[in-house]
C-alpha positions, 0 to 999 in steps of 0.5 A: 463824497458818499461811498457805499461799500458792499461786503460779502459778508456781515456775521459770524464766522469771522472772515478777512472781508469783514475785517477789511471793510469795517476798517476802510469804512471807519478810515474813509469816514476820517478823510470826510468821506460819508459812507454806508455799507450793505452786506450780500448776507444781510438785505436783499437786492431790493431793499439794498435799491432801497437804502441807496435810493435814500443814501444817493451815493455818487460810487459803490465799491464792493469787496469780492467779484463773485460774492458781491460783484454781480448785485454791485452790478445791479445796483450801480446800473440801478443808480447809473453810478460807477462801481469799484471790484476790489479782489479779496483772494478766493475771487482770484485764487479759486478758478470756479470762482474765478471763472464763474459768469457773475465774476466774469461779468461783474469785473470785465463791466467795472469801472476799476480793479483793485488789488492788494499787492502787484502780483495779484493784480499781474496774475488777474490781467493774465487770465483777463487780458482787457482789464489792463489799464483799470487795475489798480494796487491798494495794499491793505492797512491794518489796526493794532488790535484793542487790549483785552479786558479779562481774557485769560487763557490756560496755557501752562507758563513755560508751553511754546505756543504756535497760534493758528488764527483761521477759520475752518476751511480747507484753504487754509490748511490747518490740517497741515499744521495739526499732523506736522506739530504733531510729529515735533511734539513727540519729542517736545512735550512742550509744544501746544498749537492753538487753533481760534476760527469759526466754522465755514466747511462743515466736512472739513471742520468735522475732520479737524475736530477728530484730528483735536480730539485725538491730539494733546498737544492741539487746542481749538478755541472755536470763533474767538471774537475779533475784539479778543483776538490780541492776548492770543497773539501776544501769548503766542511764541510763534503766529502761523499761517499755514494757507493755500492761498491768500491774497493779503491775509489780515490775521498775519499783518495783525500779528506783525503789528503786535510784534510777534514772529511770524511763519507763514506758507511760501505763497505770493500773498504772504510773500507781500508782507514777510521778507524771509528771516527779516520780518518772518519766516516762509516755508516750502514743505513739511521738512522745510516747516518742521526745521524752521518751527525748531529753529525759531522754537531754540532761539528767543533773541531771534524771534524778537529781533524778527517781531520788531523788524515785522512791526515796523515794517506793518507801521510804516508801510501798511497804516489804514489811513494811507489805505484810505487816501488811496481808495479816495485818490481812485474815487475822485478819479473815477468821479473826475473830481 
């Protein structure tokens, strides 16, 4: 079977599309699969026919409908091949997105649907009725992170670290994080939040510099190499996710799978993954965060208790080969193979 994967993105910042789609690429190359994988940013429509001319793959599947759906549209009709939309979150989440033309008409034309978790793929048959029957559940999988070789960050030895990992975008809140540990480090000097992401919304990354700027108690590492990623995680006390909305956030699934404690936004995407005060801790305010970062913060045991009940979790229901087998199981359906 050849399987080309179109992904919205290919460089710098790091996003979770690019995470998602070199990992199912390198496991459904395990399953025998032969795959290529194009990127929007990277080639034009024309040299994407090019390549796929050459490649002849028998289905393409692209990563985000309305940044990838519309040229998977072109190219599948080019080919005459059937193509698969998986939805990433902002295509769902975000109702410009959502209800552009493009996104319209690349999944309502799509062989199936795929969503990460059961109440996205509810919410997506609610504001598009006729996809009922082709939408499918495929959860992401996950990676351990490789182990660092060098990395060593100056933290003082008795700091208690909350680790933000996100990009500079007003959906993932940092802001939030920022002005609420700021107000817990007043009467905990030791509190230090760190920050690692590129740059996505200038504006909005300004303001989040001034914010920095003015802040001891805040670290902003900028774009932190994925391959770099692990010792800050492993540093960090607590692993933040502090987002709008999201769909199946890789930077929590990667903490959990390192064992680290998590607290992430009361919002249905990390519902997917995190079982309030087993796996990790959700919450619904600032009262609500500010009492549950001083909590875990006074209670060591508890957050190893948490961190290893959040590994295992990640290890037995979210491994990438199952994610792959998955995606083939659909394929071969599709392809009546």
């Amino acid at each position: 079977m050849r399987i080309a994967l179109i992904s919205p993105y290919s460089r710098s910042p790091m996003r979770g599309n690019i995470v998602t789609v070199r990992r199912i690429s390198r496991f459904l190359k395990q399953e025998g699969v032969v795959t290529v994988t194009l990127a929007v940013d990277d080639l034009s429509v024309t040299e994407m026919k090019e390549q796929l001319a050459e490649f002849k793959p028998d289905l393409i599947h692209c990563f985000h409908a309305h940044y990838s759906g519309s040229i998977t549209r072109q190219l599948a009709e080019y080919l005459n091949i059937p193509y698969v939309v998986t939805i990433t979150g902002s295509d769902l989440h975000n109702s410009s997105l959502r209800n552009h033309p493009d996104t319209v008409n690349a999944i309502e034309t799509a062989q199936a649907i795929v969503c990460f978790h059961q109440n996205d793929a509810e919410r997506l048959t609610e504001f598009f009725p006729t996809l009922r029957g082709k939408v499918s559940v495929v959860p992401q999988g996950v990676e351990s992170l490789p182990m660092g070789e060098g990395d060593c960050y100056d933290f003082v030895s008795e700091a208690f670290v909350l680790f933000l990992p996100a990009a500079l975008r007003p959906v993932k809140r940092v802001d939030f994080a920022i002005r609420s540990l700021s107000k817990l480090a007043l009467s905990d000097k030791k509190l230090q939040l760190v920050i690692a992401g590129g740059v996505i919304d200038s504006d909005y990354a300004e303001s989040i510099r001034k914010m920095v700027s003015n802040n001891l108690c805040v670290t902003w590492f900028g774009e932190v190499p994925h391959e770099r990623m692990r010792s800050l995680y492993e540093r960090a006390d607590l692993v933040l996710n502090c987002s709008q909305s999201e769909s199946m956030p890789n930077s929590l699934m990667e903490a959990m799978a390192l064992g680290r404690p998590v607290l992430a936004a009361n919002i249905s995407g990390n519902r997917s993954l995190v079982q309030n005060g087993i796996t990790g801790w959700l919450y619904d305010s600032e009262a609500d965060f500010l009492r549950l970062v001083a909590h875990i913060r006074g209670d060591a045991t508890v957050r190893e208790e948490v961190g290893r009940n959040a590994k295992k979790c990640i290890m037995e229901y979210f491994p990438p080969s199952l994610e792959a087998k998955r995606y083939l199981a659909l394929y071969r359906e599709l392809l009546r193979l």
